[in-house]
C-alpha positions as a Markdown table, in Angstrom:
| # | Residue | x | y | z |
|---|---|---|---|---|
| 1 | Unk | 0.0 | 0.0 | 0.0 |
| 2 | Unk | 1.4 | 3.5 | -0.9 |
| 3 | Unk | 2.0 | 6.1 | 1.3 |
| 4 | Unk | 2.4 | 9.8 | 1.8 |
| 5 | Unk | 3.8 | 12.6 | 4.2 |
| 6 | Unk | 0.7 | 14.1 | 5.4 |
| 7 | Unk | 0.5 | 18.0 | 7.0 |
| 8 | Unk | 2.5 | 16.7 | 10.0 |
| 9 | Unk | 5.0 | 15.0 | 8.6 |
| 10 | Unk | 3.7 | 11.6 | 9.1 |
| 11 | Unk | 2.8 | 8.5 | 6.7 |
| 12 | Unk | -0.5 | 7.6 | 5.8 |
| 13 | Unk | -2.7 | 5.8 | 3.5 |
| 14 | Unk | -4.8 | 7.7 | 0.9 |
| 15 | Unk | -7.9 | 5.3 | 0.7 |
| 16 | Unk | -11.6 | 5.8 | 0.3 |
| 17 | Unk | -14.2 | 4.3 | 2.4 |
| 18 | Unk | -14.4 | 1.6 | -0.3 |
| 19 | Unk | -10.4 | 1.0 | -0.1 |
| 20 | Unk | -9.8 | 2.1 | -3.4 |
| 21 | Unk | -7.6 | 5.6 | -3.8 |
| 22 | Unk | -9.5 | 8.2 | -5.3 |
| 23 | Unk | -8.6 | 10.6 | -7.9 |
| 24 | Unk | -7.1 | 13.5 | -6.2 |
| 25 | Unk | -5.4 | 11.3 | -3.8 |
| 26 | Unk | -3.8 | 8.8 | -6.4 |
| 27 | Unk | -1.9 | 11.5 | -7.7 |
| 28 | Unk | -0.1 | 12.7 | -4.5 |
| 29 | Unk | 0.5 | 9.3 | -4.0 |
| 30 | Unk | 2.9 | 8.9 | -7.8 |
| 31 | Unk | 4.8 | 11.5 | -5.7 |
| 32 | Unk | 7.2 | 10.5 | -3.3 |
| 33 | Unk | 6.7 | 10.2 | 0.8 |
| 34 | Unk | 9.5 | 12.8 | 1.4 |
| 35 | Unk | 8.6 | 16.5 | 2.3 |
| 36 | Unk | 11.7 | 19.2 | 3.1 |
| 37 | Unk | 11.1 | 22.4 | 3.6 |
| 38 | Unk | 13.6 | 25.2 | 3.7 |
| 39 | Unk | 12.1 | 28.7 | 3.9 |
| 40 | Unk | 8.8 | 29.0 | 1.0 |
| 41 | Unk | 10.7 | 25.3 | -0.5 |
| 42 | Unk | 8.6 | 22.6 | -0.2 |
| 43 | Unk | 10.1 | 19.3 | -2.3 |
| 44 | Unk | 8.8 | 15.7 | -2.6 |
| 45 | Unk | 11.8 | 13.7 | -3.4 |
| 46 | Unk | 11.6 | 10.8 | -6.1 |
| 47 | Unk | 15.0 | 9.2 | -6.2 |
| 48 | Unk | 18.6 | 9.8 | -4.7 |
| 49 | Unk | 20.9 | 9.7 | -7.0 |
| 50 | Unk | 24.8 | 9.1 | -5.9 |
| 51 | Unk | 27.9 | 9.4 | -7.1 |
| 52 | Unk | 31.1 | 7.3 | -6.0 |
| 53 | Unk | 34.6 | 8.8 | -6.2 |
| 54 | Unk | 34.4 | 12.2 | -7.4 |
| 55 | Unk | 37.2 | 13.7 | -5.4 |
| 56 | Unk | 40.7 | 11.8 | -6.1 |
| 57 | Unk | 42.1 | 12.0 | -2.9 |
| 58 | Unk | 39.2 | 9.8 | -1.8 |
| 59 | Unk | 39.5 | 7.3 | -4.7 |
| 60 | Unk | 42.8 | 6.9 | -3.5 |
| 61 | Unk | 42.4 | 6.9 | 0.4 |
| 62 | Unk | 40.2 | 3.6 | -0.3 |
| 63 | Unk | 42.6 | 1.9 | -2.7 |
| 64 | Unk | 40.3 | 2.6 | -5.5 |
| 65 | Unk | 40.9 | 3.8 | -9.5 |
| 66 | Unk | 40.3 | 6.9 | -10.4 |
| 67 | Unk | 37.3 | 6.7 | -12.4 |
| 68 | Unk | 37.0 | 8.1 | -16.0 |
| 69 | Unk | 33.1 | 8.7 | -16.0 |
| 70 | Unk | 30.8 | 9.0 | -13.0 |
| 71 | Unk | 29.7 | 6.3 | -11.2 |
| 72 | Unk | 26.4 | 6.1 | -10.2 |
| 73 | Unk | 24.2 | 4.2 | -7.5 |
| 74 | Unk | 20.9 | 5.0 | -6.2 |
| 75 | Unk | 19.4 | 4.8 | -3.0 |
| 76 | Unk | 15.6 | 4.7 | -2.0 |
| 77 | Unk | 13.4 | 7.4 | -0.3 |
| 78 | Unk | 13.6 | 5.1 | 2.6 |
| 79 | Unk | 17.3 | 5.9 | 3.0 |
| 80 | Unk | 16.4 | 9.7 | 3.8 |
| 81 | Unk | 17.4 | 10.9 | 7.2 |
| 82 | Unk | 16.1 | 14.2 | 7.7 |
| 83 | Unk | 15.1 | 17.0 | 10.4 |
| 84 | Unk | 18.1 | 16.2 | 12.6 |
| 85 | Unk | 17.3 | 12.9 | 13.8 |
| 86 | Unk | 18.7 | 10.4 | 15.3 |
| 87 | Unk | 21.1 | 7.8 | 13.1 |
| 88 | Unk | 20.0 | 4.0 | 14.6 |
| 89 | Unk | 23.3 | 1.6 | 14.0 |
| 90 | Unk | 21.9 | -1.3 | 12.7 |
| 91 | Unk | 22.4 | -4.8 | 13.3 |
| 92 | Unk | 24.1 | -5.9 | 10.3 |
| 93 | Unk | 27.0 | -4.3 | 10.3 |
| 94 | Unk | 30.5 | -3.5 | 12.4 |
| 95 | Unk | 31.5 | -0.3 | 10.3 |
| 96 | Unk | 29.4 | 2.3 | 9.6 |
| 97 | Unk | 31.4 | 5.0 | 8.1 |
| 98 | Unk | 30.0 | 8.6 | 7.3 |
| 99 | Unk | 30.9 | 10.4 | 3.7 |
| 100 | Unk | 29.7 | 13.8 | 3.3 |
| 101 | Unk | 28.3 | 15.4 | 0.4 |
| 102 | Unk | 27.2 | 18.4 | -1.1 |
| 103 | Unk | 23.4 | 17.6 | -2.0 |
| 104 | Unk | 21.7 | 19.1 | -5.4 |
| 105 | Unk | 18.3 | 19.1 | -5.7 |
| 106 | Unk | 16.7 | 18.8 | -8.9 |
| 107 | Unk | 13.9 | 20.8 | -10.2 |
| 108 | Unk | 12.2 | 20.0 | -13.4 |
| 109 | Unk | 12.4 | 16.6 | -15.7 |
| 110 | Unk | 15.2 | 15.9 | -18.0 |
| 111 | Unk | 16.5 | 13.4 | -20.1 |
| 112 | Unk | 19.6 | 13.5 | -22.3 |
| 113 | Unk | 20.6 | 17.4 | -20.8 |
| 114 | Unk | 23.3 | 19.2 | -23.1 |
| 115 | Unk | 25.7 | 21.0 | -21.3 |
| 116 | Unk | 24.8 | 24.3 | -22.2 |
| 117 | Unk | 21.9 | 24.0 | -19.8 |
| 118 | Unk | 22.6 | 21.6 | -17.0 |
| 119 | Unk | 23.3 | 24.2 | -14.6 |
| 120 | Unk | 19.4 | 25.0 | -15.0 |
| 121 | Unk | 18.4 | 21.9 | -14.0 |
| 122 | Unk | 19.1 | 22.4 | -10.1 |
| 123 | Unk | 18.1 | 25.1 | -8.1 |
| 124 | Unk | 18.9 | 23.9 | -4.1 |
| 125 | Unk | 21.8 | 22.8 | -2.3 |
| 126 | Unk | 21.8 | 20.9 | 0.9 |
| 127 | Unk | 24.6 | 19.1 | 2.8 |
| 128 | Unk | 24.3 | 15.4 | 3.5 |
| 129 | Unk | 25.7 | 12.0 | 5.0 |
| 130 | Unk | 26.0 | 9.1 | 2.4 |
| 131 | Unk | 26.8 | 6.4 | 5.5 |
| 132 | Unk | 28.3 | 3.0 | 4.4 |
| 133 | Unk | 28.3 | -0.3 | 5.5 |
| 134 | Unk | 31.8 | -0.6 | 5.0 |
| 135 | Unk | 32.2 | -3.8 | 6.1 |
| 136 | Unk | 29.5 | -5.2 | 4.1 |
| 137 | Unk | 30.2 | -3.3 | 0.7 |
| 138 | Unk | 33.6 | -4.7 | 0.9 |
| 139 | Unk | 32.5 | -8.4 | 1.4 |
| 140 | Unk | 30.4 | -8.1 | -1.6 |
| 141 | Unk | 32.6 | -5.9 | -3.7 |
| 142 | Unk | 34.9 | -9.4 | -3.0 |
| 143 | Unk | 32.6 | -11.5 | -4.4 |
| 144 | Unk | 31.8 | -9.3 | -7.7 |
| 145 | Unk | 28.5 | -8.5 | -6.0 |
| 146 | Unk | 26.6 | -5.3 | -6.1 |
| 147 | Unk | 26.6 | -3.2 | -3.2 |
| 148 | Unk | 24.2 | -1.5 | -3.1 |
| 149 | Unk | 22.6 | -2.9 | 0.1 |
| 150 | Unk | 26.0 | -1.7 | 2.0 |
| 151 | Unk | 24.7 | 2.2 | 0.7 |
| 152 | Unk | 21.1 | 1.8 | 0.4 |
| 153 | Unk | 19.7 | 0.9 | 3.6 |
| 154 | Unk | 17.1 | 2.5 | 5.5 |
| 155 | Unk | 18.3 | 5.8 | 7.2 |
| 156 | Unk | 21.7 | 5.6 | 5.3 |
| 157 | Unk | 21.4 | 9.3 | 3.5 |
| 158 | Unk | 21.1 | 12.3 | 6.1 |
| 159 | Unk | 19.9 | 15.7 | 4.2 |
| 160 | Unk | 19.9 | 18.9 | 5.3 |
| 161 | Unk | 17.4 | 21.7 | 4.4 |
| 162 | Unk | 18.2 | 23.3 | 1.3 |
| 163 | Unk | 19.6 | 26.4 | 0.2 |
| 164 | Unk | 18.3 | 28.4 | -3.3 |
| 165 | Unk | 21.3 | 28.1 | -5.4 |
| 166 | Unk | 21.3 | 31.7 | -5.8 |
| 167 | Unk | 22.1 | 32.1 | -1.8 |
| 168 | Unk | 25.1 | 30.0 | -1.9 |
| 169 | Unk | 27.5 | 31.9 | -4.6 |
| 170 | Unk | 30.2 | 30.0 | -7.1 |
| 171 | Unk | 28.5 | 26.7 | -6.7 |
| 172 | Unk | 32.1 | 25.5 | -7.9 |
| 173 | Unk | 33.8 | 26.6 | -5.0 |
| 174 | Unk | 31.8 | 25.4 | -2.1 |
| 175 | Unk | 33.7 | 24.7 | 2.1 |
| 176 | Unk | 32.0 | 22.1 | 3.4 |
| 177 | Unk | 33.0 | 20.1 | 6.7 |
| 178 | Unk | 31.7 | 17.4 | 9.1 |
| 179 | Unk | 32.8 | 17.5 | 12.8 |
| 180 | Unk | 32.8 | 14.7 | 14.9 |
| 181 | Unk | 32.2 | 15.1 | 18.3 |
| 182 | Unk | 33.2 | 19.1 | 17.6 |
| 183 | Unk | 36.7 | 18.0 | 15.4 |
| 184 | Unk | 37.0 | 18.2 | 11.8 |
| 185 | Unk | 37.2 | 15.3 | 10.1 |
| 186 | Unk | 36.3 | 16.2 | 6.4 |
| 187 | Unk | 36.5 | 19.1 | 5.0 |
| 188 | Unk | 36.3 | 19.9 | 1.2 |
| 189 | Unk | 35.4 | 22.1 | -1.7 |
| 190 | Unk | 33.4 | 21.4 | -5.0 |
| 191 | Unk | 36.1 | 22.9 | -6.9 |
| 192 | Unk | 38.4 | 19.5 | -6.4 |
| 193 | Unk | 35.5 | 17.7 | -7.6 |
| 194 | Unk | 36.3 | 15.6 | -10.6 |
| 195 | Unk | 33.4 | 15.7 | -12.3 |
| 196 | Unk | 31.2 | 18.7 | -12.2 |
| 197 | Unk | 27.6 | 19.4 | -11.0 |
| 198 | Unk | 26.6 | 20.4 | -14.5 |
| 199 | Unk | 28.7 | 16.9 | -15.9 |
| 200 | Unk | 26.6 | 14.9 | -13.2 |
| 201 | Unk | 23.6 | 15.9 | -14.6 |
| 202 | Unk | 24.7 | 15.9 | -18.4 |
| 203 | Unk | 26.3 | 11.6 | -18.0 |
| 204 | Unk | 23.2 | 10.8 | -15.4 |
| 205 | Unk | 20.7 | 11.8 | -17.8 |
| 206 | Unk | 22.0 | 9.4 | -20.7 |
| 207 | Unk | 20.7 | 6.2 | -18.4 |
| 208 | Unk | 18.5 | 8.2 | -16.4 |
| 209 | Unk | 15.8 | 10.5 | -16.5 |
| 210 | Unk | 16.1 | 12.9 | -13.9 |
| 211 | Unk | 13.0 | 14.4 | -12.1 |
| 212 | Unk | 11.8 | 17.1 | -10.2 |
| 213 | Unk | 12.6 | 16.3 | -6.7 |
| 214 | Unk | 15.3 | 13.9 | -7.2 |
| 215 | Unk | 18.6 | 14.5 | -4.8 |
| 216 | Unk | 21.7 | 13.9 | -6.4 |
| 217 | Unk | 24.6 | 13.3 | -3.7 |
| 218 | Unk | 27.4 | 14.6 | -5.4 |
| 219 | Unk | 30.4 | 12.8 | -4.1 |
| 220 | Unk | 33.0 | 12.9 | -1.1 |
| 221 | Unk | 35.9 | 14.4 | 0.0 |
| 222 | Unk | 39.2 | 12.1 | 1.3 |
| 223 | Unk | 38.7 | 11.8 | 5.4 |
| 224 | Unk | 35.9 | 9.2 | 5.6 |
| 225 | Unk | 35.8 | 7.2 | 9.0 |
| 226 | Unk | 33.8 | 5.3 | 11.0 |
| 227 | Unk | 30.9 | 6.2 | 13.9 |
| 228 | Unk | 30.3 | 4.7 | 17.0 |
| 229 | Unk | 27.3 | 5.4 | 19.3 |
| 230 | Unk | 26.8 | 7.7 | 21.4 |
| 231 | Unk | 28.7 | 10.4 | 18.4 |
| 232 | Unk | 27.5 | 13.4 | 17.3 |
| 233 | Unk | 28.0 | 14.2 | 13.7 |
| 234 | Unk | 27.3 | 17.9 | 12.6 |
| 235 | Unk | 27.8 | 19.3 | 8.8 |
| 236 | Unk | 28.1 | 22.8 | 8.0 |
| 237 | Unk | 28.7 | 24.9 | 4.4 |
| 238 | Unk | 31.1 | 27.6 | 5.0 |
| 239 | Unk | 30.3 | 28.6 | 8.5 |
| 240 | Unk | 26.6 | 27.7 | 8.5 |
| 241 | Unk | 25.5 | 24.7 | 10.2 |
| 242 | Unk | 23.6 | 22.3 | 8.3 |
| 243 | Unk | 22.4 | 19.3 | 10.1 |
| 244 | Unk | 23.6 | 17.6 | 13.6 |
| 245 | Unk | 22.9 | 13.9 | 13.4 |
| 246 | Unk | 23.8 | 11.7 | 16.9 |
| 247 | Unk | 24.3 | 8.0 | 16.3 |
| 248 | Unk | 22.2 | 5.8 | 18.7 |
């Protein structure tokens, strides 16, 4: 059964008294269950969208080529951690590791974007967590498997609010930083990315068609490591604080 993110911020179903979904309802429900707001921004997010690898230092700090195209996995709406909650370790794994990344959020449908006008198709900019099941993604990476449940699990992708792209200045030279437990233990800048926000875009919308809403986690700087409870993980851009997140 489908749900959605009603006026409080909680799931529910959209059924009539019959059980069937009625008009109206049934398309809220092809939307996503994921509301943000940040000031008058209201978003209902579709898909997030990652990208492995885009900073070199970080290919390198995990023994990893550096990669000649982007390289894309996706992780479901049930992966979003959002509004400063709480990050629940989970069962199935002994090395959780955080990645932070600057977050784009896209606003209107493409497929096949030229260059020229990628930079139109996002218009927000959050901070996020891409946390990884090291321990697992390695163990199937071993075996030729995909990994995708090591990066996709539920909670796995904290996101800040947003910021209008127009707020934030040269999108291509954006600080950004996690502390943990108040030290610094990534910091980086867009402009060491290897692949652009605009080249995301253009080489994700060949396979994919990119919607309103979508996040696309652009990619993390060298310094990952691993949580433990009872940390406290907080992300800022520049000096502005963008989410805390404490591990339970």
């Amino acid at each position: 059964m489908p749900y959605f993110l009603d006026k409080h911020g909680t799931f529910a179903k959209f059924v009539d008294s019959k059980g069937k979904q009625n008009g109206i309802r049934n398309m809220l429900l092809r939307r996503s269950a994921l509301e943000i707001r940040h000031s008058h921004y209201i978003f209902i997010s579709m898909k997030i969208i990652a990208i492995g690898r885009n900073y070199i230092d970080h290919a390198k700090e995990l023994n990893n080529p550096v990669p000649e195209n982007p390289i894309i996995f996706l992780k479901p709406d049930t992966a979003v951690l959002k509004d400063n909650k709480d990050f629940y370790y989970p069962e199935f794994s002994k090395n959780i590791q955080f990645e932070t990344e600057v977050v784009l959020r896209i606003c209107k449908e493409g497929k096949h974007v030229t260059p020229k006008f990628a930079s139109t198709y996002y218009d927000a900019i959050g901070l996020g967590i891409d946390f990884t099941a090291r321990d697992l993604q390695q163990e199937l990476k071993a075996k030729s498997l995909p990994w995708e449940l090591a990066k996709a699990f539920d909670h796995s992708a904290v996101i800040s609010n947003l910021i209008p792209k127009e707020e934030i200045g040269a999108v291509d030279a954006i600080d950004f930083s996690l502390q943990q437990n108040g030290q610094t233990v990534q910091q980086g800048n867009t402009k060491d990315m290897i692949f652009s926000f605009e080249d995301l875009i253009v080489y994700t919308s060949k396979f994919i068609t990119l919607r309103k809403g979508d996040l696309i986690y652009t990619g993390t700087p060298v310094g990952v490591g691993s949580v433990a409870i009872g940390d406290l993980l907080e992300g800022f851009i520049g000096e502005q604080k963008m989410f805390s997140c404490k591990i339970k």
